[in-house]
N, C-alpha and C positions, 0 to 999 in steps of 0.2 A: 799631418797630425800635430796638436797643438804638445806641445814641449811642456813636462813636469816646472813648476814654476822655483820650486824648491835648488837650490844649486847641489848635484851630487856629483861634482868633479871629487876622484879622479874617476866614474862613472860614465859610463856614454847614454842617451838616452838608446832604446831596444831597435829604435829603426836605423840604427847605425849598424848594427850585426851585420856582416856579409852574410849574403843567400848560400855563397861556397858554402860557410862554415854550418851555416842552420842546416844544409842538407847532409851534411855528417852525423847529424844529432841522433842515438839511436837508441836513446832511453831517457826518462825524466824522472830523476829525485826532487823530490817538493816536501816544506815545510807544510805544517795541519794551519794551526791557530795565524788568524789573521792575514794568511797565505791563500787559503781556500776558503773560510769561513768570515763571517760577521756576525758579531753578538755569540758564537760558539756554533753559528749552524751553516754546514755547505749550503756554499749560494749557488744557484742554478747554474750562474752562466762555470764556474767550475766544474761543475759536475756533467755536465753537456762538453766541455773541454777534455777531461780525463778521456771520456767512453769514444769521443773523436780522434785523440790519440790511440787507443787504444784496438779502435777501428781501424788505424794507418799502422798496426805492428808497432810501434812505441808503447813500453811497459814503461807504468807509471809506479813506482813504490815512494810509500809517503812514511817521512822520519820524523815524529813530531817528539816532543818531553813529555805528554800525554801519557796518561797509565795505559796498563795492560788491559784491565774493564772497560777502559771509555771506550777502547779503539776496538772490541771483540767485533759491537756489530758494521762498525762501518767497512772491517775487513773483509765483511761476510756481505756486505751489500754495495759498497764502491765500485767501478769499475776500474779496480787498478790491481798490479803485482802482490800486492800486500803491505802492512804496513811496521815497521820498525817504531816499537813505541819505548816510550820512556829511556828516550839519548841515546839508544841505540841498543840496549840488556835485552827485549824480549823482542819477538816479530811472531808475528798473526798474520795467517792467508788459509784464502778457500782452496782447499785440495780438489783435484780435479772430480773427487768422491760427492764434492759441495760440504763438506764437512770444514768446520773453523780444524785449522790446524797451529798450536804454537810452540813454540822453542827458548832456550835460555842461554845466554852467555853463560852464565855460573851456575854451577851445578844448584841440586837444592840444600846441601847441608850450608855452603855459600849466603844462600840467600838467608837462609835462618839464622844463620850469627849478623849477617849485616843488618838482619834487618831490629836485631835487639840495639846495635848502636845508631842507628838511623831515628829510632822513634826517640834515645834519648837525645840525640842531636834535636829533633824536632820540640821535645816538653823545653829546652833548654832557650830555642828561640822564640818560646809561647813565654818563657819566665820571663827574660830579659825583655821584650817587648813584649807586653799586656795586649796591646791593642792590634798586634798580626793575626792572621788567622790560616790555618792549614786551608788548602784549597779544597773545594769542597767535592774533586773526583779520587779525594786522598784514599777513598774505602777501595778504589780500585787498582791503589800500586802495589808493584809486587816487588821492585828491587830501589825505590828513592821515596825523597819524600817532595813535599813541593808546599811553599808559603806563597797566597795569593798575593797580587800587588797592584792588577788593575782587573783583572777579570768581575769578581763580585766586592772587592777590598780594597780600600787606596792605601797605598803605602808614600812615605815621601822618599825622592833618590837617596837620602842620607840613612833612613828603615832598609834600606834595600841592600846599602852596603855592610850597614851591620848583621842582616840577616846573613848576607855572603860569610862575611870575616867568622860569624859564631860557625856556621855550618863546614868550615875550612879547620876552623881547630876541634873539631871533632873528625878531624881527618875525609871530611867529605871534598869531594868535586862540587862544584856551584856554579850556577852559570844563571842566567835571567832572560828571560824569555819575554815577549808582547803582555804577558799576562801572571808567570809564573818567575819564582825563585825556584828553579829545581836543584835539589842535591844529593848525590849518591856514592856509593863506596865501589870504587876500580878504575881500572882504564881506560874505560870502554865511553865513545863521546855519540855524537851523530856519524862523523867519517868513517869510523870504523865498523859504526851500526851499519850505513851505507855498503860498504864493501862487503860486511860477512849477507847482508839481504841479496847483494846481485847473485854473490858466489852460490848461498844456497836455495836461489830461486830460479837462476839461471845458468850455473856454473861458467859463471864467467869471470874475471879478474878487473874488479875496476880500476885498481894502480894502473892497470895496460892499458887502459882504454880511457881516461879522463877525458881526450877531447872528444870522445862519443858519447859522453851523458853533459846534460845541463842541470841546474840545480835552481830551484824558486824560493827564498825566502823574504824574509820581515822585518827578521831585527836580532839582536845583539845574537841571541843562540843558533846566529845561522852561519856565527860568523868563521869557524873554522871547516865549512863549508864553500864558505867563498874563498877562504884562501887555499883548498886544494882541488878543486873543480874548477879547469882550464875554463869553462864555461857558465856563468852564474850570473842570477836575473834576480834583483829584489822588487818587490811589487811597490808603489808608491807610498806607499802607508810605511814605510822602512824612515821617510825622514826624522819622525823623534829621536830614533835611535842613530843617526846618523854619527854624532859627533864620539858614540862611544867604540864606535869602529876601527881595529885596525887592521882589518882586511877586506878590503870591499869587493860588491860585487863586477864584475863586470859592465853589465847593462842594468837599465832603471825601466821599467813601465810605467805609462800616462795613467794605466788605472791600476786603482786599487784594492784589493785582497782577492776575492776571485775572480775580478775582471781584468785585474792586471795578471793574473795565472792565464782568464783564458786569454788575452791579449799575448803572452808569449806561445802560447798552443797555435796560436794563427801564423805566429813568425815563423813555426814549423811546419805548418801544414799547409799555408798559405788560401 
């Protein structure tokens, strides 16, 4: 198989993975935007990958920064665990009723005081830069907010960092995504989203079992994902973001966003 041309040391390219190790693998966390999708919409060959996993008993839960609105129906129609949306605060799954069922890190008095400092954080990044604009699945967050940057708005890396820095002294968490500036008020990131999704979907503990889940992302907000998932795969589209990494993943796939997804589905499934 022809070798990503991009240099992702200290990365291995995925067909270096020991078959040992891939037969250990017994669940899969994955990033949304640009991990599964293109343009914002699941590409086949991902969505033929989940339901094949899902078909070999590997449960797929997907963590995206994505609102709580965006991700209702794909939770209801995916074939995966469910989905941890918005960095890890809310999670959405079909109950076995077929009914959307979802849940919150923070109660709701919680979110109604964060979310009066969140929108001033947001008017306050709309004053200082004129020309950013809220993303436009803003109408569907329930606990952050998120400034576009390449999705339908270009921003330059230097926009991007001072989006971070305003959003930081407003006491927010910041982080930037393939597509989004997300920012929110608590502790709570993608890894912890991860954990409390296994714990309350599976009752299972993923601190104890790291080297039995892998993890598939993209870029910069996947990054504390790759640094506590003994096993972690960025899809090829990961190189822009390369250089702002300092935890990397594991392994690299030849193809890109859902093809490098299902390209690691095959590493498991064979």
């Amino acid at each position: 198989m022809r070798q990503p041309a991009f240099d992702f040391q200290p990365a291995q390219p995925l067909a270096a993975w020991p078959a040992a190790e891939r037969r250990q693998i017994q669940g899969v966390l994955t990033d949304i935007d640009d991990t599964l999708t293109l343009d914002g919409a699941i590409m086949s060959q991902a969505l033929k990958a989940m339901a094949r996993l899902r078909a070999a008993g590997l449960p797929v839960i997907a963590i995206t920064g994505r609102p709580a609105g965006w991700s209702e129906s794909f939770a209801m129609q995916w074939p995966i665990t469910g989905i941890v949306a918005e960095n890890g605060s809310v999670a959405l799954w079909r109950g076995a009723d077929g009914v959307l069922h979802k849940d919150w890190l923070q109660d709701a008095p919680t979110r109604r005081a964060n979310a009066v400092r969140l929108q001033a954080a947001a008017a306050d990044v709309l004053r200082q830069l004129p020309h950013a604009r809220l993303a436009t699945d803003s109408a569907g967050r329930e606990t952050d907010i998120a400034i576009d940057h390449a999705e339908h708005h270009h921003l330059e890396p230097s926009d991007i960092e001072r989006v971070c820095a305003i959003m930081r002294r407003h006491g927010l968490t910041a982080t930037v995504s393939s597509i989004h500036v997300n920012g929110w008020i608590g502790e709570h990131h993608k890894w912890l989203g991860a954990q409390w999704a296994v714990r309350l979907w599976l009752g299972r503990e993923l601190t104890a079992e790291t080297d039995r889940w892998v993890y598939v992302g993209d870029s910069a907000n996947d990054e504390i994902m790759f640094q506590h998932c003994t096993y972690s795969v960025a899809v090829a589209n990961i190189a822009p973001h390369w250089c702002k990494l300092h935890h990397f993943p594991r392994y690299v796939t030849v193809g890109q966003r859902g093809i490098g997804f299902a390209e690691m589905a095959e590493a498991l499934l064979g």
